[in-house]
Every structure is written in C-alpha cells, then in structure tokens.
RODO-2510 file (C-alpha; in nm, 4 decimals, decimal comma):
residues 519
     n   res          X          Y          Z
     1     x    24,2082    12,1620     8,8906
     2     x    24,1867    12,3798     8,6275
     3     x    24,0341    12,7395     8,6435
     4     x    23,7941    12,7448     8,3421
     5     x    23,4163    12,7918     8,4299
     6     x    23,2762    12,4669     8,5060
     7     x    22,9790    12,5597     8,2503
     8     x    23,0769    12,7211     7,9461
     9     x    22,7882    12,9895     7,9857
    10     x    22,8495    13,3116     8,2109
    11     x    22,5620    13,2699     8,4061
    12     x    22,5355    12,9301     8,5486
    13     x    22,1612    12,8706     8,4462
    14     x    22,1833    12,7601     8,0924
    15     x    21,9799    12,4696     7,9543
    16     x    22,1587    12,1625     7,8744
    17     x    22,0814    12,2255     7,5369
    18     x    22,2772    12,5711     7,5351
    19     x    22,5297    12,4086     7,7397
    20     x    22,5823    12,1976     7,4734
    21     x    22,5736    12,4535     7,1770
    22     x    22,8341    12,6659     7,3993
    23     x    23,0939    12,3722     7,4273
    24     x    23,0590    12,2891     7,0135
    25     x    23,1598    12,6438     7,0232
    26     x    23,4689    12,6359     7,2022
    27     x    23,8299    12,4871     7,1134
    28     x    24,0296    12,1659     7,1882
    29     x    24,2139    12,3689     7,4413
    30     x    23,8442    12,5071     7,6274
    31     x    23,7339    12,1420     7,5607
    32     x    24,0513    11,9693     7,7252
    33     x    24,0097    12,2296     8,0233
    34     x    23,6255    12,1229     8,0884
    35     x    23,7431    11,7688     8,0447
    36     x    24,0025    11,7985     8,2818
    37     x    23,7940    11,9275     8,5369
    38     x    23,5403    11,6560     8,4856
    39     x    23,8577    11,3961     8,5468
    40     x    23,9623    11,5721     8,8560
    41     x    23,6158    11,5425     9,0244
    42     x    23,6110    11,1840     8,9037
    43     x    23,9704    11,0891     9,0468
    44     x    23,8948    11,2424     9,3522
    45     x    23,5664    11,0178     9,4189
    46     x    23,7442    10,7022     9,2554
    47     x    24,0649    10,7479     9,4989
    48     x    23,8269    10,8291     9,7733
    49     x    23,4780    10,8219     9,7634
    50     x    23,3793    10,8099    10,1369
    51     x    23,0415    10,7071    10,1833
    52     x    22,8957    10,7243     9,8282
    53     x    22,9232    10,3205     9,8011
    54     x    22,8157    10,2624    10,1007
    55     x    22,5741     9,9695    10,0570
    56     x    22,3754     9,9305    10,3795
    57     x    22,0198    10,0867    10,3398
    58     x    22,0941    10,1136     9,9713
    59     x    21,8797     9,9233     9,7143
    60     x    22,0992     9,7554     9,4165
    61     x    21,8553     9,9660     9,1852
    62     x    22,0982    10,2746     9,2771
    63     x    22,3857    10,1132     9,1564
    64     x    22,2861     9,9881     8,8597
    65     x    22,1528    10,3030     8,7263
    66     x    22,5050    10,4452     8,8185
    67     x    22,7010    10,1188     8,6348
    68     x    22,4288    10,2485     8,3443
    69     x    22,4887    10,6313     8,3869
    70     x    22,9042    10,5126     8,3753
    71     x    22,8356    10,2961     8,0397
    72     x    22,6364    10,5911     7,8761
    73     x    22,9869    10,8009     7,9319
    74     x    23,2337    10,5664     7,8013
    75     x    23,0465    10,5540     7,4811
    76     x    23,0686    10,9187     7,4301
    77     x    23,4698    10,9089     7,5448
    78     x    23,5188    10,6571     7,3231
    79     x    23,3897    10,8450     7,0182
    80     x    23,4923    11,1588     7,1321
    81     x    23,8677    11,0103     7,1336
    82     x    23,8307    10,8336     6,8102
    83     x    23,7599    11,2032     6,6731
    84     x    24,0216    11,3611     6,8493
    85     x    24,2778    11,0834     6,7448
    86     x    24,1969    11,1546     6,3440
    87     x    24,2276    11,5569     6,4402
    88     x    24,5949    11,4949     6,5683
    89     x    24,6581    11,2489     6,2775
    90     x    24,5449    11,4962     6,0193
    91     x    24,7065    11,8187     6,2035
    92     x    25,0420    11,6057     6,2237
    93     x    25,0047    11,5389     5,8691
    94     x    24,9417    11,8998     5,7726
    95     x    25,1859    12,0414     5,9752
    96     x    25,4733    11,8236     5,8629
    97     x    25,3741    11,8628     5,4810
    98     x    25,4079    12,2136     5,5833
    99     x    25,7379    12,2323     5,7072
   100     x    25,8639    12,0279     5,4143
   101     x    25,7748    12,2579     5,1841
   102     x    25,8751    12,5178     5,3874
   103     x    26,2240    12,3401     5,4108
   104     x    26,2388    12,2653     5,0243
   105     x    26,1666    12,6184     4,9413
   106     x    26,5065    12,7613     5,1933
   107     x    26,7039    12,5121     5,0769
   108     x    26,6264    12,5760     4,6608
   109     x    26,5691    12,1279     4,6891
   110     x    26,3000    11,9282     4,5439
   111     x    25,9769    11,8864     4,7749
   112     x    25,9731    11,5171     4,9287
   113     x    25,7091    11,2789     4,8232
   114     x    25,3950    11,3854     5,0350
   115     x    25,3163    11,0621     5,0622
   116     x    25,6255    10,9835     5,2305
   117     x    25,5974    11,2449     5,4730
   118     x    25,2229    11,1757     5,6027
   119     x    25,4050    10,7891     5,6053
   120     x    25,6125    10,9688     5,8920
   121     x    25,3839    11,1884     6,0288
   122     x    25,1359    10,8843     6,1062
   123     x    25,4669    10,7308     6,2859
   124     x    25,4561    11,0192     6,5112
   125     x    25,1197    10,9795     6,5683
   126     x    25,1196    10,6171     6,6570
   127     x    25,3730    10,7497     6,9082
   128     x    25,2119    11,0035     7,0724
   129     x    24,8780    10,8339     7,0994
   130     x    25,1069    10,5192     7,2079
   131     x    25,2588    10,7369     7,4644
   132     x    24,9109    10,9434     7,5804
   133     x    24,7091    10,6138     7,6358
   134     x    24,9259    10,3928     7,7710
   135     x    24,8787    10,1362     7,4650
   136     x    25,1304     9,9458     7,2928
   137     x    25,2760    10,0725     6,9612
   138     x    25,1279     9,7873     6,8162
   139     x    24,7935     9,8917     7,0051
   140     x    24,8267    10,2389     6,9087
   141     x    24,8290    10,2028     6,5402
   142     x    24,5885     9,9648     6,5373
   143     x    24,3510    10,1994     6,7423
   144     x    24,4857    10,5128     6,5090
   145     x    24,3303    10,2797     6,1797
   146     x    24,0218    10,1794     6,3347
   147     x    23,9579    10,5018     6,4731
   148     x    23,9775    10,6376     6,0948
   149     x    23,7156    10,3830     5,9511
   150     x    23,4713    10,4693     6,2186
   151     x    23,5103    10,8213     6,1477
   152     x    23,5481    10,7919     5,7669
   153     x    23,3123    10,5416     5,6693
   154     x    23,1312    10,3862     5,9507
   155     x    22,9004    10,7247     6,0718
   156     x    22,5944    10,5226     6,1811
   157     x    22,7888    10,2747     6,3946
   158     x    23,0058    10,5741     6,5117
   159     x    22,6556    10,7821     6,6259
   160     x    22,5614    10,3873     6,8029
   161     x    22,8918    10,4436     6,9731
   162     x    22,8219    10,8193     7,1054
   163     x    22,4700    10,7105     7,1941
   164     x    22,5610    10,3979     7,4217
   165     x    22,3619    10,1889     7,1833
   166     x    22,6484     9,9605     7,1264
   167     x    23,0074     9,9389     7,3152
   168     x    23,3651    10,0680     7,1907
   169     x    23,4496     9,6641     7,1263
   170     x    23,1574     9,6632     6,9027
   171     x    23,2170     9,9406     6,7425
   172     x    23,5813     9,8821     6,7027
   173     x    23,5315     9,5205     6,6377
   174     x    23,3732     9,6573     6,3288
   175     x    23,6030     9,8764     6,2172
   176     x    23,8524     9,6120     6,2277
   177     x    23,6269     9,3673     6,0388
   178     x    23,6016     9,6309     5,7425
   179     x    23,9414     9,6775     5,7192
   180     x    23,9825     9,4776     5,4083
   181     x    23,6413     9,6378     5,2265
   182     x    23,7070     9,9509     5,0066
   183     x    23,5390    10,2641     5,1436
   184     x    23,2326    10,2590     4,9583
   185     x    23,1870     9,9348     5,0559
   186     x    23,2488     9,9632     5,3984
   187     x    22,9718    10,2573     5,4126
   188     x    22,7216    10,0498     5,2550
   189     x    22,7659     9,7471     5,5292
   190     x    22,7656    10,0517     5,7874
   191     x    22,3799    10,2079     5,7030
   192     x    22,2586     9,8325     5,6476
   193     x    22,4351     9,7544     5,9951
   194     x    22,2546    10,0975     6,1729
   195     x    21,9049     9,9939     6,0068
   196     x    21,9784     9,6376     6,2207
   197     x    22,0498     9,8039     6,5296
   198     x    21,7919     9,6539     6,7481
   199     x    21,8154     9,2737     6,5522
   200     x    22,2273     9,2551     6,6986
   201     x    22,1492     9,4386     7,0662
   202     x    22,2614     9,1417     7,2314
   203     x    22,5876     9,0591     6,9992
   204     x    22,8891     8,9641     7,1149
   205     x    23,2300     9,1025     6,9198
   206     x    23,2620     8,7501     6,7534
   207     x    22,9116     8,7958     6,5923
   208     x    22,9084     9,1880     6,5162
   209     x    23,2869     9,0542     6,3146
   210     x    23,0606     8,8027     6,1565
   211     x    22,7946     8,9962     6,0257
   212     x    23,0223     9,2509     5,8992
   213     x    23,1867     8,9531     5,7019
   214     x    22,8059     8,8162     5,6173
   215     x    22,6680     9,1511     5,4579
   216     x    22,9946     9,1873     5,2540
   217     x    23,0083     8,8793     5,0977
   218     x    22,6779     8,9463     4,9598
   219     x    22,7313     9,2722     4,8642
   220     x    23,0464     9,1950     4,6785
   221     x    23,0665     8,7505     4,6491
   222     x    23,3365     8,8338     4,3792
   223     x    23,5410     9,0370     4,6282
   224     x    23,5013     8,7741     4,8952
   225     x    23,6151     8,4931     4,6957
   226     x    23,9053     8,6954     4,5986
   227     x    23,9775     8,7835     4,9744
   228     x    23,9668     8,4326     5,0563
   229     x    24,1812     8,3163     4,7504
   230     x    24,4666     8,5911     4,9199
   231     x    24,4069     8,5036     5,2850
   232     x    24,4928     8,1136     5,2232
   233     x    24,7957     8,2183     5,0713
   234     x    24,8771     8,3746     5,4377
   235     x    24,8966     8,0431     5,5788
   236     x    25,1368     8,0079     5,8381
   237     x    25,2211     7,8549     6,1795
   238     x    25,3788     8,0646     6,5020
   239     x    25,5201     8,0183     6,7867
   240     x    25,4680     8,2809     7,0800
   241     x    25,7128     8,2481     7,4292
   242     x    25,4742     8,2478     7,7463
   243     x    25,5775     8,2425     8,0690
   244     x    25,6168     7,9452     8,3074
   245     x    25,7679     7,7513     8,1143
   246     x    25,5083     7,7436     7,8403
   247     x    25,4513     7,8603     7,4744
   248     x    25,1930     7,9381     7,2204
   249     x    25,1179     7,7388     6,8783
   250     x    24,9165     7,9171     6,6134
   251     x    24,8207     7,7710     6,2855
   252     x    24,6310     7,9931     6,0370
   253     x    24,3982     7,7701     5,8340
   254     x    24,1666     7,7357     5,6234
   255     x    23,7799     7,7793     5,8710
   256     x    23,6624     7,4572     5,7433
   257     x    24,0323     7,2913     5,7702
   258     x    24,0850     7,4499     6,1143
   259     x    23,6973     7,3741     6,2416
   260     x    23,7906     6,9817     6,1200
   261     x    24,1001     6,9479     6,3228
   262     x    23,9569     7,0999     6,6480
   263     x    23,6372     6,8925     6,6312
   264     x    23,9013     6,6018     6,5570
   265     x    24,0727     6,7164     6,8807
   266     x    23,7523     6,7605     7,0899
   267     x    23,6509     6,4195     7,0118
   268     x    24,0000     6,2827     7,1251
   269     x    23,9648     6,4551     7,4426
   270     x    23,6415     6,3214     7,5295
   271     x    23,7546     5,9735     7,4641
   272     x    24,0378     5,9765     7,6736
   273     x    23,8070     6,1864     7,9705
   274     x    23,6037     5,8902     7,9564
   275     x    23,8631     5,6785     7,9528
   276     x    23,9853     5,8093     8,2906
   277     x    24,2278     6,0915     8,1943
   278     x    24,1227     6,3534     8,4432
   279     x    24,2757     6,6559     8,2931
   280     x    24,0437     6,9362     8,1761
   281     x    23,8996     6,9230     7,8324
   282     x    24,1496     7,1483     7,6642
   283     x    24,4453     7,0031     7,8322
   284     x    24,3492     6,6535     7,7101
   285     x    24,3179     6,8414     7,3838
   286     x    24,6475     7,0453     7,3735
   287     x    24,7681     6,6411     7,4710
   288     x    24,6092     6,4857     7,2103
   289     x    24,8085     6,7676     6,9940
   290     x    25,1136     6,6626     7,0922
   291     x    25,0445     6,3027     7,0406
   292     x    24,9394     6,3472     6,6876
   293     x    25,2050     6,5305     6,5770
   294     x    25,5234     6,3871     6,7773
   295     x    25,4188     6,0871     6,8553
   296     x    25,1850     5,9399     6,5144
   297     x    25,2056     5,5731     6,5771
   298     x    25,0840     5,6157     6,8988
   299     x    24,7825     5,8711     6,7927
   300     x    24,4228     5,8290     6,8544
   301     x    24,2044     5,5464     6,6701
   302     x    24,0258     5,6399     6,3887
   303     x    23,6711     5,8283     6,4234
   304     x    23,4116     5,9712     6,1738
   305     x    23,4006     6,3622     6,2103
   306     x    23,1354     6,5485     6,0913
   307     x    23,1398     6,9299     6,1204
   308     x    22,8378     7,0968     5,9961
   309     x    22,8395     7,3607     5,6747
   310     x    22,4939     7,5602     5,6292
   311     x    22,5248     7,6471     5,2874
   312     x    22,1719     7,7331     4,9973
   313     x    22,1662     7,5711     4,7416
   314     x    22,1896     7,9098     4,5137
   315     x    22,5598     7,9561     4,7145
   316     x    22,5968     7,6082     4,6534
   317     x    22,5740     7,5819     4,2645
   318     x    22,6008     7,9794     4,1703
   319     x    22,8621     8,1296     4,3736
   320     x    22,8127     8,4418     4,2609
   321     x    22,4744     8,4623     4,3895
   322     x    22,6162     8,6273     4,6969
   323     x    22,5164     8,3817     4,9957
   324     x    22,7307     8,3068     5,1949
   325     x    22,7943     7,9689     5,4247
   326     x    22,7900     7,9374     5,7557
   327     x    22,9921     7,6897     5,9593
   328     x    22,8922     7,5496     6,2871
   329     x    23,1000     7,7037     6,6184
   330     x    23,2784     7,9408     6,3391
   331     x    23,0303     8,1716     6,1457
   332     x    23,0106     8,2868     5,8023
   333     x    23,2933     8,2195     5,5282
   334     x    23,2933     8,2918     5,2127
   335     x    23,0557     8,0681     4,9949
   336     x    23,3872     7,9691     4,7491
   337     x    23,5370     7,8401     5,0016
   338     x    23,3023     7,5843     5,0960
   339     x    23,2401     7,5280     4,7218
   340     x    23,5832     7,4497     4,6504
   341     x    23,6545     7,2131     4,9475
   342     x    23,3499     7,0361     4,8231
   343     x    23,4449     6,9428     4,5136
   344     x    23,7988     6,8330     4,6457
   345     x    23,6337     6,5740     4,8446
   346     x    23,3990     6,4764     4,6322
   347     x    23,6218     6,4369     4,3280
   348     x    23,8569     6,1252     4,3402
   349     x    24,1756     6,1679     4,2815
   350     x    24,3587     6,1601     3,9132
   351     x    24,4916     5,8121     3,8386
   352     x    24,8980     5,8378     3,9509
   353     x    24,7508     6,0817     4,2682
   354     x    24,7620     6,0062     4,6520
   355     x    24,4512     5,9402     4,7899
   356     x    24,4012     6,1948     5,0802
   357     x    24,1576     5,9700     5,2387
   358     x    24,3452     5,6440     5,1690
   359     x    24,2651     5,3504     5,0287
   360     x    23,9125     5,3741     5,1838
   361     x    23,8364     5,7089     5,0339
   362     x    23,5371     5,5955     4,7962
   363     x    23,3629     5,5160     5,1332
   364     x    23,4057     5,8233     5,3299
   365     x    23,3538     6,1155     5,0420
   366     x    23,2040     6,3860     5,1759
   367     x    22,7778     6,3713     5,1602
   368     x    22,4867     6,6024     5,1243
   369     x    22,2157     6,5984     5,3273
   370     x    21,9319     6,8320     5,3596
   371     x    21,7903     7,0977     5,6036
   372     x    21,5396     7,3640     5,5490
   373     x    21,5175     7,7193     5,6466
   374     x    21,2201     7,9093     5,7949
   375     x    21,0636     8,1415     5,5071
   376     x    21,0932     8,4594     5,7027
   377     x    21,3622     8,4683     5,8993
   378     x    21,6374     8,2590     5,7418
   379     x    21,6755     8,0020     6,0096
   380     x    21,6562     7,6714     6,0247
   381     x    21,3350     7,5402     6,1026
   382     x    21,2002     7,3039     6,4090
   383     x    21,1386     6,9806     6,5293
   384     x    21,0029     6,8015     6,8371
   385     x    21,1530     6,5422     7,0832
   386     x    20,9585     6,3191     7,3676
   387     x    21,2474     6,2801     7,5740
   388     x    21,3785     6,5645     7,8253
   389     x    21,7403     6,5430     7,6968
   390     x    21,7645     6,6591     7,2919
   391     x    21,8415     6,3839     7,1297
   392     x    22,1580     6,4031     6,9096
   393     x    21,9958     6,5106     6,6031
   394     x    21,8283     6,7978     6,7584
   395     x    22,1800     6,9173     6,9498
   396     x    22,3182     6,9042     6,6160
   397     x    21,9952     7,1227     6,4935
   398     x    22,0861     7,3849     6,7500
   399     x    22,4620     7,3859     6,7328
   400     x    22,3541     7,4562     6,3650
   401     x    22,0882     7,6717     6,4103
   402     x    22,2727     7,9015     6,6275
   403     x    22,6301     7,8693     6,5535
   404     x    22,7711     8,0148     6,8752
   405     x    22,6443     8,0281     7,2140
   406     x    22,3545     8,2752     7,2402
   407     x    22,3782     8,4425     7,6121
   408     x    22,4203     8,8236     7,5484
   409     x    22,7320     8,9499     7,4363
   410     x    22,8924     8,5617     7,4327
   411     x    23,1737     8,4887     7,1777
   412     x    23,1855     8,0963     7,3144
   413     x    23,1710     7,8038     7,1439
   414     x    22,8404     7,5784     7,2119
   415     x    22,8652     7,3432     7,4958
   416     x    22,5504     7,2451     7,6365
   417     x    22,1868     7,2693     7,4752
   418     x    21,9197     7,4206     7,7477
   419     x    21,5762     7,3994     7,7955
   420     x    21,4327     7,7901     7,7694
   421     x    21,1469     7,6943     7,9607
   422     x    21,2942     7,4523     8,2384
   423     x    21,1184     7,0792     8,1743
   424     x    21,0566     7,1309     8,5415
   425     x    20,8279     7,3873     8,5144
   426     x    20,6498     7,2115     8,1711
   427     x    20,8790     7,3111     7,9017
   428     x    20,8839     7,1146     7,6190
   429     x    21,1766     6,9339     7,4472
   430     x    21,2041     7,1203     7,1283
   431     x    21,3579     7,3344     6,8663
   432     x    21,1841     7,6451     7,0029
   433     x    21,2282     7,5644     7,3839
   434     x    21,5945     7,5188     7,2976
   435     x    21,9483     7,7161     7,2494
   436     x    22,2951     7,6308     7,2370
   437     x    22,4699     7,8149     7,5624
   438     x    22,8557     7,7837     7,6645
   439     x    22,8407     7,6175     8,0327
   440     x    22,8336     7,9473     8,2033
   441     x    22,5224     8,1032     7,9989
   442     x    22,3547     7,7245     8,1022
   443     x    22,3410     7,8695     8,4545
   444     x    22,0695     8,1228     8,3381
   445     x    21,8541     8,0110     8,6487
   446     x    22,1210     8,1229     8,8880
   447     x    22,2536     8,4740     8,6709
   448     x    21,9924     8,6470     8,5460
   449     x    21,6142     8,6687     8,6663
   450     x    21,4270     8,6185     8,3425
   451     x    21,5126     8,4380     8,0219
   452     x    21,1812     8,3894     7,8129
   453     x    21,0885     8,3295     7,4534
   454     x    20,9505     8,6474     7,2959
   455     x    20,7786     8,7338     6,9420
   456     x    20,8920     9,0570     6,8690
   457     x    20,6570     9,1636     6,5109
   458     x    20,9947     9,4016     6,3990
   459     x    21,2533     9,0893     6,4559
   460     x    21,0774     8,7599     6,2974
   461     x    21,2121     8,4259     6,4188
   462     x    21,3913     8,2878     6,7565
   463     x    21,3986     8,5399     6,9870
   464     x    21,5162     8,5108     7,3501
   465     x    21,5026     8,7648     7,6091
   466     x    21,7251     8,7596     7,8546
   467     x    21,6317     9,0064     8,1893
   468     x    21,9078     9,0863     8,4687
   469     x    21,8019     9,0861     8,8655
   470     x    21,8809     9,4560     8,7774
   471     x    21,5843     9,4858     8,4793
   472     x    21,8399     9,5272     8,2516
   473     x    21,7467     9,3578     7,8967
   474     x    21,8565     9,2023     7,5577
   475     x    21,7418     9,0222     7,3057
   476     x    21,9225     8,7187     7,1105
   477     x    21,8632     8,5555     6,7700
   478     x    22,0309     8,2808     6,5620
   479     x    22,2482     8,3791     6,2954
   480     x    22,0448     8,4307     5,9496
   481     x    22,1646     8,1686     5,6795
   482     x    22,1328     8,4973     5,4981
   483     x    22,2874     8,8417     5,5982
   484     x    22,0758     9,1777     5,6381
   485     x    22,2006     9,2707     5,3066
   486     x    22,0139     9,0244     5,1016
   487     x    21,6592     9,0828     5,2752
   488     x    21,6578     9,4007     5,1192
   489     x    21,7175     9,3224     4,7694
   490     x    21,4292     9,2445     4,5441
   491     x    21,4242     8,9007     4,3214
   492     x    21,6203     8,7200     4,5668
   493     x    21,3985     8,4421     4,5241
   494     x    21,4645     8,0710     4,7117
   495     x    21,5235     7,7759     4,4394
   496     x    21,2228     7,5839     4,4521
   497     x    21,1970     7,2496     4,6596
   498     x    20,9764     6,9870     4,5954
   499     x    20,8855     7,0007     4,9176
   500     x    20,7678     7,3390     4,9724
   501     x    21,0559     7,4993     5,1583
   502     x    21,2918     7,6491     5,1109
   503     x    21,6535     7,4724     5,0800
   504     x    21,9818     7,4616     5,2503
   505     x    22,2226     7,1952     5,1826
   506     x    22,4539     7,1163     5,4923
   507     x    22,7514     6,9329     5,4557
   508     x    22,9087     6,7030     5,6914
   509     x    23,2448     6,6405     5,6361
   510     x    23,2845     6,2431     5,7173
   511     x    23,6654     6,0939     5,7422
   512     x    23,7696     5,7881     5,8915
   513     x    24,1199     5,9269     6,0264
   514     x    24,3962     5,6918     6,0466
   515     x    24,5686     5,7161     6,4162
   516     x    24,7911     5,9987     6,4141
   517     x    24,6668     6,1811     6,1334
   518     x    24,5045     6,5373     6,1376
   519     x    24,1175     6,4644     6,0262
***
C-alpha cells in the first residue's frame, strides 16, 4: 500500500466537494497513488472478504445497492481511463516529436515527417496500453481510437459514461459506430444523442450502433449513400480456425442480401425440425448451409421469402430527403440501399440478360404494400386480434414494429411475440398488449417482477417498463421509422395520404427459390 494520505486534504474533515477540488489539483503521479490505495483495499476484500457477503439475515436490497454502488464506479474508471489513455497517446506523441528534432538538430539531418513519427509513437502506445490492460494488440488499438472519439467529439456521451447513465459498451459501442463520420459530424449525432438520453435507457449495444447509424444518415443521406456505395465494395468471405475440430464462415453482405439468405435459412430449418430433424435451430441451419452450397441438387424445395423493409415514401422516391429504412431483425440502412435493390427487382432484365429469378421472374417481382406510422412517434400503428395467439399478420406487425427484441439491454433477434398483460389475467390480443422478445426476455413472468405498459408525456408512443425483484427500472420503445435527428428539424412534413396518415411503404421481398439456390 502506498503511503500518500488517503484524503488529499491535511485534516481529514474535508467535504466531498473539497475532496474533490483537492484531487483535480493534484498530478497523475498523486492521482495513481490515491488510486492505488483504493485498489489495494478493494483486492484485499475481493481475495478475502470474510463475512461481508454473508447472506443469512441479509435482505437482497443490500446487495443490490452494492451491485449499483459497483456500476456507478466502473463508469467513472471507464472514463477516467479513456482520458488517461489520450494523455499517454498525446505525451508519447510529444515526446517522440521532441527527440526527433532534438536528434535532427545533433546530427545537422533533415527533421522526419511528423506525421510519421506520431505514426510510431501511436505504435508504442497501442503497446503499452496492450501490455497495461491485458488486451490484445488488436484490442488495444481499437480501445486507443475509440477512446479518442469519446474524448474528442463525443463529450455528452462521455459525461453519460462518468455519470453511470449509460455503460462503457454503450459508450464505446458509439464511438465505434462514429468511426466513419467526420468530426463535426460525429459531435452533432453526440448532443442530439445526450438530448435522447432517457428515450434509449434501456438500449442494448446493437440499438445505441443503430441509432448512431439512424441520426447520421439523416444528417448527411449524401454521405450515407456514399458509405454504403464503399462498404459493398468490401465484400468478402472468411474463414476463421476454431477449436474442436470446427471453423468459422463469414460473408460480408449486403443487410438486405444477408437478412434474405438467413430468413431463407431459418425457414429451411424449421421445415426440416418439423420434419423430424431434432438438431437445434441453428444447427439445422448451419446444415441447411452446407447443403445449399455443396450439395445443390439435393437443396431445399422452393419457398416464398418475404423479409420486411420499413421504408417512407419521401426515402422511397427522394433519397436525399434523409430517411432512412429500417429492416426487420437488422435495423436501419441507408435509404439508397433499399432504393437501389428495389429497382433491381422490379426492373426486368435487358433482352440478351439472365433472369435472376428465372424463367418465373415476372411472377415473383418484388411488391409494395402499405403500412402507416403513428403521427407522433414514428411507429407503426395498431391493430386488434380476437384470438389469444397473434395471428400472422400481427407477428409480422411486431417483428416490424420493433425490429429487435425489446427486453432491456437485448441485442437478439425476435423469436416469440408476448402478451404484456398475460391473457390470463385479461390482456388483450393486440398491437399495444404486444412485443417481440427473444425466448429468454418471453420468461418476463419468471425474471423480473413487473413489466407494464406506461405513458410517459416526455417519450410519446410504446413504452414498456420493465421492474427487477430488486426495483431496479427501464424503459423500452420501438425503433422510430425516423431518427432523433429529423424530429427536430422544421418542414419535415409527411407526404400526404389519401387516407389521412401518414405513409410508409414496406417491402417484402418475394422469391420462389429453386432448390439449392441462395434466396
């Protein structure tokens, strides 16, 4: 243990508030040394804490203030080290550039490219932080980038970090999602992300990457076409050694492409389940993989796939609106991208050209069909059912509506469509009695001891609050057909539908696949 004053103050009674002002005035070194204490006293209970976890005669309250107390921390480490990793980055850089010019100067030679020296200077960094965390090179420099963007241009989700309001994945999810916006950019996504703070208190990494990805698109549709237009050119396939035996296949596809092919693979699975095969649904997929690929003639029989595409019609017919779409079990991709995969199915081919859909293609072009949004909130809208399971039109409402399973903090796919308010206990078979869960979110009943419907006044449309046996809470919404950005912006006005609401045209994307082919 270290021999600095556990308080930085002389006389042991300061305020936590001059506490505070005395460590901002102190050094790395004085900081490290308080640290360091801190981590001794906290080794020493975590290698042996006696009787502090004890749980007879202790109520589970105590513990999950401490789990609470423990979260609060980690936040602060976690910003506190993203600070301290940019310090040594920038204090390698300076003191490198230094000695350069220092050794230019001795030697009467020309001073190195600066850029090339911070180049190796960053290197070192990557390997000391590599070396001080215990994190892979790899890890390292990603964490030494990230950490820059939330210090650079990311302040308010930086301060959510420090506060506890949101977790290091969060944070650093977002960091990593901005990597491809230019600075200015990135801060604007950043304040409209803090002003949204309570709206995505309940958002898992998949959907905080998302939204990042939603507000930018409408901020800049011309950059996000263009950023699609240079990702498909990255399209690739990998294989990764495992152990046992077994391997790793990665394709990198186009969403809508991708989305097709494992909806194609799903259905194949669940054929074959019912069929008999008792394998587990992503073995009989990974199977049905195999099949299609090495053994074609013997491949499944054709189906119709339909995978849904929540697009407006502004996004639809003026691309540079800056809506973008929305696929179901994916998330938001760039508007152009649905646009242009559009047209290729709806156009036939040129005379001379090979029919992608074969000789039946006429008959299976992609259609249009209709949905409507709620005016407020940017959701899609409700409907009733008699029965007590949703009927398939309604699943396929809430695999739309929500996009991705909505228990707290879930990245999941959709699996199973749940009654908020059990039918056994008089809930109603609808739209705004329902959600899209993975299968372990279905067992709310069991996990947590309160999932209700709320109206929250600030946060307009489907709200669900979800309560832990420890009165722990968070709220979950759909994902807006439009991002925060464009709720802010004046004349963003809905094209007008004879109806009366407003429109959203969803595409299903209907193949008969031949056996053996990728639909």
């Amino acid at each position: 243990m270290t021999s600095a004053p556990w308080f930085p103050g002389s006389s042991g009674e300061d305020t936590p508030g001059e506490t505070l002002a005395a460590l901002r005035r102190t050094d790395p070194v004085g900081l490290a040394q308080h640290l360091g204490d801190l981590a001794f006293l906290l080794q020493g209970l975590a290698s042996d804490p006696a009787e502090l976890f004890t749980t007879e005669g202790r109520a589970r309250r105590e513990f999950s203030d401490l789990l609470g107390a423990i979260q609060a921390s980690r936040g602060a480490f976690d910003s506190l080290e993203a600070r301290a990793v940019i310090a040594l980055q920038e204090t390698t850089r300076r003191e490198r550039w230094e000695q350069a010019r220092d050794d230019a100067a001795h030697e009467d030679a020309a001073t190195p490219s600066r850029s090339r020296i911070e180049q190796e200077a960053d290197g070192s960094t990557v390997t000391d932080l590599s070396l001080i965390t215990r994190r892979s090179p790899h890890m390292a420099g990603r964490t030494l980038a990230s950490a820059r963007r939330l210090v650079e241009t990311l302040p308010r989700i930086m301060s959510a970090l420090a506060a506890g309001q949101i977790g290091g994945d969060a944070a650093y999810a977002v960091a990593d999602a901005s990597a491809v916006l230019d600075p200015d950019l990135a801060r604007e996504v950043d304040r409209i992300l803090g002003e949204r703070l309570p709206e995505l208190d309940g958002a898992g990494t998949r959907r905080w990457r998302d939204v990042v990805a939603t507000v930018a698109g409408e901020l800049d549709p011309e950059g996000a076409a263009l950023r699609h237009r240079r990702a498909r050119r990255d399209r690739h396939v990998t294989m990764t050694p495992g152990q046992h035996g077994m391997a790793t296949l990665t394709a990198r596809l186009s969403a809508l492409d991708a989305q097709q092919i494992h909806r194609r693979l799903s259905r194949e699975a669940e054929r074959r389940r019912a069929a008999g095969d008792r394998s587990g649904h992503s073995a009989v997929m990974a199977d049905a993989l195999i099949d299609a690929v090495l053994r074609p003639g013997e491949g499944a029989p054709p189906v119709t796939l339909e995978v849904g595409v929540i697009i407006t019609d502004r996004a639809l017919f003026s691309p540079d609106a800056g809506d973008v779409a929305h696929l179901e079990g994916y998330g938001a991709v760039p508007a152009v991208a649905v646009r242009e995969q559009l047209l290729a199915c709806t156009t036939p081919p040129a005379e001379g050209e090979r029919d992608p859909f074969g000789p039946d293609g006429e008959a299976v072009r992609a259609t249009l069909r209709r949905l409507y949004a709620h005016p407020t909130a940017d959701e899609l809208v409700a409907m009733d059912a008699a029965s007590r399971p949703f009927p398939p039109a309604m699943r396929r409402f809430l695999s739309r509506r929500d996009t991705t399973c909505r228990g707290p903090f879930c990245n999941a796919q959709i699996r199973q469509y749940d009654h908020i308010v059990p039918v056994s206990r008089g809930g109603p078979t609808s739209l705004d009695n329902g959600q899209g869960l993975c299968a372990h979110c279905n067992k709310k009943e069991q996990l947590a001891a309160r999932v209700e419907r709320v109206e929250n006044p600030a946060l307009p449309g489907h709200r669900v609050r979800w309560t832990g046996h420890s009165g722990a809470a968070r709220e979950t919404g759909p994902t807006p057909l439009r991002g925060l950005a464009s709720r802010e912006r004046p004349g963003r006005e809905e094209s007008s539908d004879p109806d009366g609401a407003s429109g959203r045209g969803e595409s299903s994307s209907g193949r008969d696949a031949p056996p053996g082919t990728d639909a």
